[in-house]
N, C-alpha and C positions, 0 to 999 in steps of 0.2 A: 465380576468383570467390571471394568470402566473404560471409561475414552478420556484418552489428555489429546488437546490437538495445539497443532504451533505449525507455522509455516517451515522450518528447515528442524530437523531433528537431529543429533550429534549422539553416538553411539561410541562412547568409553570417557576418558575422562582422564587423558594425560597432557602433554604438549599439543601432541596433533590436536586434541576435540577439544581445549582451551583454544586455540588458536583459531578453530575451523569456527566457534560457537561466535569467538569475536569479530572476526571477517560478514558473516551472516550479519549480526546484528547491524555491526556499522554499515552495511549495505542495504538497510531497510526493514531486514526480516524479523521474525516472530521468532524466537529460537528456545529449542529445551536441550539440553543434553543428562543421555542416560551412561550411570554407573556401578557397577556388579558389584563395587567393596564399597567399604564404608566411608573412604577416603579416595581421594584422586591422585595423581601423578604419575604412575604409572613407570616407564623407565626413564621419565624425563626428570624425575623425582630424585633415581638412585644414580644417573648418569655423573660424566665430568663435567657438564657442560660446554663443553667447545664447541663453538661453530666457526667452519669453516669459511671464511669469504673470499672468491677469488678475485683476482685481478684486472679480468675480461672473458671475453666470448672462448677464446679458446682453451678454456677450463672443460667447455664442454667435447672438446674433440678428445681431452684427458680422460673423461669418463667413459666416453663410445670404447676407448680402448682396454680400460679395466673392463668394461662389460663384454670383452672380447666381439665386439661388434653384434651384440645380442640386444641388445637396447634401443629403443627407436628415437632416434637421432631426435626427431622437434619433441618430444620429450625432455631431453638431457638439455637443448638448447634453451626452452623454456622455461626450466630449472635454473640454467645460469643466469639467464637472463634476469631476475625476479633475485635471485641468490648474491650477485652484483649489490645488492640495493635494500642489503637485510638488513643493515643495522640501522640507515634508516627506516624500515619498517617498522622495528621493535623501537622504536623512540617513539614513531607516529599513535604504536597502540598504546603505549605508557608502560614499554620495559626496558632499563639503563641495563647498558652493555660496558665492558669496558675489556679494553685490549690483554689478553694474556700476557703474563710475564713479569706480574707487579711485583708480582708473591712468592714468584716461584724459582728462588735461587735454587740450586742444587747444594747439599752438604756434602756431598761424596760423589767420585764416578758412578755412572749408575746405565746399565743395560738391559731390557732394549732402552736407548733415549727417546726423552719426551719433545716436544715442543716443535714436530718438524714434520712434513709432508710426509706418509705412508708410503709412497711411491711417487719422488721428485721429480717428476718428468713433462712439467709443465713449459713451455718456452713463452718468453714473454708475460709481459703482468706480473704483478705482485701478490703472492699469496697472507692475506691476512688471518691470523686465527684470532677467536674472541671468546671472552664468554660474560653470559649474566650473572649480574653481582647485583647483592644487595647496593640499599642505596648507600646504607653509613658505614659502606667499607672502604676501608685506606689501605693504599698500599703502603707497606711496613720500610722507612726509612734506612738508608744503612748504619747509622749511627743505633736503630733500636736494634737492627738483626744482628747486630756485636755483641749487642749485653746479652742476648737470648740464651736459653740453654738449650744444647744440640735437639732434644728432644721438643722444645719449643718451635727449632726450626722445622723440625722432619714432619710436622702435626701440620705447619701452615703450606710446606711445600706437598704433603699428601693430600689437604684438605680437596672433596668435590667439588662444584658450582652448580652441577643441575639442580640441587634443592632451592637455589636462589632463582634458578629460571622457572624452574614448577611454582614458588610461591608468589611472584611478580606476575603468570598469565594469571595465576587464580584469582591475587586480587583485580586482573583486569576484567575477568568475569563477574565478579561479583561486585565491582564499582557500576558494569553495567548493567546488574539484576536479571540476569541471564540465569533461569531455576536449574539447578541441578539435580534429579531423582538419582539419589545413594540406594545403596543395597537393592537396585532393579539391573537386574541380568535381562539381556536382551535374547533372544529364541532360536526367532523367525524375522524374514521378511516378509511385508503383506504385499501382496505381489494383484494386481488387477487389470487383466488384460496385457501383462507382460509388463504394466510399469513398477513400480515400487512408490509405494503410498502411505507407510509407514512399519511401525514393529510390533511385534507381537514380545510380551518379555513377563520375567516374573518377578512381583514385589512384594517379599512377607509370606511367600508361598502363595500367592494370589496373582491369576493370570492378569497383566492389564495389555489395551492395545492404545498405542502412541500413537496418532493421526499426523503424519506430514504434508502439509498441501502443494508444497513447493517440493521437496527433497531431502534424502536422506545422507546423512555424513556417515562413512562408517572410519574408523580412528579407535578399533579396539586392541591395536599390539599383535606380540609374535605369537610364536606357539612352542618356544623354548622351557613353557611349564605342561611340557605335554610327551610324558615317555612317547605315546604310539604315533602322534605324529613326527616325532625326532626319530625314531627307526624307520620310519616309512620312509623320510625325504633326505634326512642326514647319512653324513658315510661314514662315522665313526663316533661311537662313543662321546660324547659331555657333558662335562659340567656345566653349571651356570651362574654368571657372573652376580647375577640380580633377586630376585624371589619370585615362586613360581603362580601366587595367588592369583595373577591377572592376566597372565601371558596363557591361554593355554586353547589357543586357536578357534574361540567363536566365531569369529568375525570370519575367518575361512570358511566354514561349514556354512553357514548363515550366504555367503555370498557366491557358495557355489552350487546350492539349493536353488537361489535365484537364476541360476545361469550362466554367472562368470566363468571367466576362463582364468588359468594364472600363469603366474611368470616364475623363473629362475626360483623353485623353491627352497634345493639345494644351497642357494647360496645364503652365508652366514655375513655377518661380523666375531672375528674372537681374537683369544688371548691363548697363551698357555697359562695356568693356573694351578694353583694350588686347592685341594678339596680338608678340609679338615673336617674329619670326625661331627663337633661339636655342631657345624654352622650348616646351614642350610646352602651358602655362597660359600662359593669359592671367592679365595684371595689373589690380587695380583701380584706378583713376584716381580723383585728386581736384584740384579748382583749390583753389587756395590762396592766391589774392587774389581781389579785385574786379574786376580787370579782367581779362577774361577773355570768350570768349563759343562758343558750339557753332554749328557752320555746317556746311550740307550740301554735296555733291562738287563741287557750282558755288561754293558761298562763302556761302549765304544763309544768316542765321540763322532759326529756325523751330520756337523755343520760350520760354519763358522760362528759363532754364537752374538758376534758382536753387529752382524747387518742384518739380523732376523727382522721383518719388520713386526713390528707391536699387535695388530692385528692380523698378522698374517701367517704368525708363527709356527701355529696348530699345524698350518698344512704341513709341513714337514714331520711333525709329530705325529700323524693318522694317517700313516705309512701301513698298509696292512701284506700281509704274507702269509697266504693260502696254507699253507706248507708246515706255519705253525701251530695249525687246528690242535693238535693231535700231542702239542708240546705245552697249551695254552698260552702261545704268544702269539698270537693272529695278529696282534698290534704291537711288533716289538719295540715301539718307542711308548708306548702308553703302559707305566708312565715313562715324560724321561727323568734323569736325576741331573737336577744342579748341584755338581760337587766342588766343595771350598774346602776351605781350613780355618785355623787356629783366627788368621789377620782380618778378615772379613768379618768374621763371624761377632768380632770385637767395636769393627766399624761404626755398624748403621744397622737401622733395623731392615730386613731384606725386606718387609712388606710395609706400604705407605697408605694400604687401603682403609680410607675413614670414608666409607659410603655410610647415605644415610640409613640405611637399612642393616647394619652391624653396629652394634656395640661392644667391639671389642679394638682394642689398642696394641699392637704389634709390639713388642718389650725391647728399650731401646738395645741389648745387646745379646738379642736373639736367644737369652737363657730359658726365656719361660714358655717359648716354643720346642725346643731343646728337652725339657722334662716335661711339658704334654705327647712328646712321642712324633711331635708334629715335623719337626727334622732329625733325621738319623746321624748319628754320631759312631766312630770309631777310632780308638784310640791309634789304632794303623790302620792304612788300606784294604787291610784282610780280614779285618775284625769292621770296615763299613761295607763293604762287600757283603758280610756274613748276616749284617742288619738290614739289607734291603734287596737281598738275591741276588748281587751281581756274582759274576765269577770274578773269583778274585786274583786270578792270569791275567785276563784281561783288564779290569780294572787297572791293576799295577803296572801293567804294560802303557797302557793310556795315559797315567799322569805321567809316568815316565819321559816318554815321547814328550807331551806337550812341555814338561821342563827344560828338558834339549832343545825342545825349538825357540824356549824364552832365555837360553844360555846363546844360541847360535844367534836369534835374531832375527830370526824367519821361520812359519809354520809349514813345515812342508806338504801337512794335509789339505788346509782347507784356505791359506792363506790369511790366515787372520792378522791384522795390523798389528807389528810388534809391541807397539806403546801401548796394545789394550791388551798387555800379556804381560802376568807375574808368576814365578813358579808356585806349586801348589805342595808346600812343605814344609808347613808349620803345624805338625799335630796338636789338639785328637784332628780328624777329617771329620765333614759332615757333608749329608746330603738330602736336597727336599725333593719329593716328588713334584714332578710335575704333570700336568694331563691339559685335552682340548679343554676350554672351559668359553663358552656361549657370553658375547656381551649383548647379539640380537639376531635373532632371523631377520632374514632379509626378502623372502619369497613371501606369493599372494594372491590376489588378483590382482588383473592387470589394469592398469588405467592409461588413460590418453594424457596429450599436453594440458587436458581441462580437467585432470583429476576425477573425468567421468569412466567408472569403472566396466571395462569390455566383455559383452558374452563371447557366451561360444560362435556364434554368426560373425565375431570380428567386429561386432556395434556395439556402440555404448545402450547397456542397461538403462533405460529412460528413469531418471532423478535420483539415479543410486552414483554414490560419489564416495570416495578412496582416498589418505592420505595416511603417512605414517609407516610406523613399523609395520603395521600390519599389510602395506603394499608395497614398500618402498623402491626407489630407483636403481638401488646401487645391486647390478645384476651378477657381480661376479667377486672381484677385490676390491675391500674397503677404502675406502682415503679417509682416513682421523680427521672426526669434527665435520662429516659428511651427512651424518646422520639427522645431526638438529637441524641444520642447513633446508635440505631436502624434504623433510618433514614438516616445518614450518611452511617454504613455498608450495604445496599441494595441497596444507591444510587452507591456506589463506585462501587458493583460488576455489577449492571444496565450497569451503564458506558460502564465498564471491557469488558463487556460479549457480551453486545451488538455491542463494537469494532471487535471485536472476528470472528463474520458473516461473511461468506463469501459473497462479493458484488454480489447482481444481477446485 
């Protein structure tokens, strides 16, 4: 056993406890931050980087409303408040930001699209999105995106940005000598007389206990690497966008031992996705023509495919039906299939995902997914029906219809905008599964406007503080680029506030 002691203690080791480790410091404190793997970053690491920046104050009355008014308003408002005035933040602590959009022409149609508010229903203000970039990055002139070859493009328009914001907070911890303990998994909270005093955790197989005098940051992530808590608090089946080593709800257990209470656990962020065999992550999926369409395990289609939003897709896909206990389709949209043809298939590559945590390269013309099994092919309707269980009535009946409706000019099911409609009839056919797949839990404990995390009495836990995935704000529907946002402003005032304590 030993004792490390430091005035504010930082418990994980991605964006939020970078962030929270650096706010402490610069406000006076002693600060250590503990971490369970070998490396940090966490989902800040594998993310796209976007943050979102609103316009004004009434961003915040846009959130109250995603969170279906479950949210406590000076909350949300002292999110935007702080959230306004991010990218000056991130200059102040020494990380360069720069505006979305350098990089990122499109080489094809491409559904769901990128680059635009999750749910547009902001009035007034300007919505800015952004993300961190390295410093000696340029954006790519038009004159060089001419000479490129397609696959040159599709690599810098797929490419992510969170690994440029995970390694810019790092070196701003490490510019300040802020210690970080690797491979110490944290436990327990030491809890005395109802405060929180520091951790109890283990390093090397060897219990140590961490002394906080000031307070404790907790900043350990979701629990989307965690089968029994995704059955517990989730309503359907997923995958997961990210890797499961670090997400797998300590900081939960740990903070509800202490007495916390939590909020909206059910709520996610997600995608529909792709699950391959080989990968531990799921892929993101994009169509990249017009012709195209999402159909359920029978073949029906049963949305409009083209206003799904990006994060919010799933729900429609974890559609569940009692009824089909007994037939094994309890989820008859999981999976669904995105079925193309011959024209697409030739386009672009349907997946753009180069996160840091994959090393693999999508084939620019979708062959070498194609002969791993990973999308089904048929040389007719009835022969890709036959490779992925649909009925192939149905099926044939479906592109049919949607053909007629890209002949007529109007979709008479679901209304979809004719210009994002071409018929589907250039054999062989193919079709990729798709399924929920997890970009973060959302649920937690709860915390106040001061990132001071609430027991069960409705009081803040005396020096225990919250920021991150592992608490975050956003109580119900996503807004893209809300994440780092939010995460960042909780971590800072964690920091802040926690510096703040008077030492025992």
């Amino acid at each position: 056993m030993s004792w490390h002691e430091t005035d504010v203690l930082v418990v994980g080791y991605g964006g939020a406890g970078a962030v929270a480790a650096i706010a402490a410091h610069d406000a006076g404190a002693k600060v250590a931050v503990l971490e369970k793997l070998e490396s940090g970053g966490g989902a800040t690491r594998l993310s796209s980087g976007g943050i979102f920046i609103p316009g004004g104050p009434e961003f915040a009355d846009y959130l109250y409303s995603l969170s279906l008014g479950r949210m406590p308003k000076d909350v949300l408002d002292t999110f935007v408040r702080y959230n306004v005035d991010l990218e000056e933040y991130f200059a102040s602590i020494g990380v360069a930001v720069s505006h979305w959009g350098g990089n990122s022409q499109e080489v094809s149609v491409s559904y769901p699209p990128l680059g635009a508010p999750s749910w547009p229903k902001v009035h007034g203000g300007k919505l800015i999105r952004v993300h961190a970039t390295a410093a000696d990055e340029e954006a790519i002139p038009p004159e060089m995106w001419e000479k490129m070859t397609n696959n040159e493009r599709v690599f810098h328009i797929g490419r992510t940005y969170g690994i440029d914001l995970w390694l810019q907070l790092k070196a701003c911890v490490e510019a300040r000598g802020i210690p970080v303990f690797y491979n110490t998994r944290a436990m327990e909270l030491i809890m005395e007389k109802g405060v929180v005093t520091g951790v109890a955790a283990v390093k090397d197989g060897q219990e140590v206990f961490c002394k906080a005098k000031r307070g404790v940051v907790m900043t350990t992530g979701g629990f989307a690497g965690s089968v029994r808590m995704k059955e517990t608090y989730l309503t359907c089946p997923f995958e997961y966008l990210g890797t499961n080593d670090y997400c797998t709800g300590d900081g939960h257990f740990m903070c509800q031992k202490a007495g916390a209470r939590n909020w909206h656990m059910n709520a996610v962020c997600g995608q529909v996705g792709f699950k391959a065999p080989e990968f531990e992550q799921a892929f993101q999926p994009r169509a990249v023509s017009e012709a195209f369409v999402w159909v359920d395990r029978a073949g029906r289609r049963y949305t409009n495919e083209t206003v799904e939003k990006l994060h919010n897709a799933w729900r429609k896909v974890s559609l569940f039906d009692p009824e089909g206990l007994t037939e094994d389709r309890a989820w008859p949209r999981i999976p669904v299939y995105m079925v193309f043809d011959e024209t697409m298939r030739r386009k672009a590559p349907i997946s753009r995902d180069w996160r840091a945590n994959k090393d693999y390269s999508w084939s620019l013309d979708n062959m070498e997914e194609i002969k791993r099994g990973w999308i089904k092919q048929g040389e007719t309707l009835e022969e890709l029906a036959k490779a992925t269980g649909m009925e192939p009535k149905i099926l044939k009946t479906t592109i049919a219809d949607f053909n007629r409706y890209c002949r007529e000019g109007a979709d008479a099911e679901f209304g979809r905008d004719p210009k994002t409609m071409k018929p589907i009839d250039s054999g062989p056919f193919y079709a990729l599964p798709l399924v929920p797949a997890l970009i973060s839990t959302q649920g937690g404990p709860e915390h106040d406007k001061d990132a001071r995390v609430i027991g069960r009495d409705g009081q803040p836990i005396p020096r225990l503080y919250a920021a991150g995935e592992l608490s975050s704000v956003i109580g119900w529907l996503y807004e893209a680029g809300v994440g780092h946002a939010e995460s960042t402003v909780f971590a800072r005032l964690a920091g802040e506030n926690a510096a703040k304590e008077a030492p025992r």
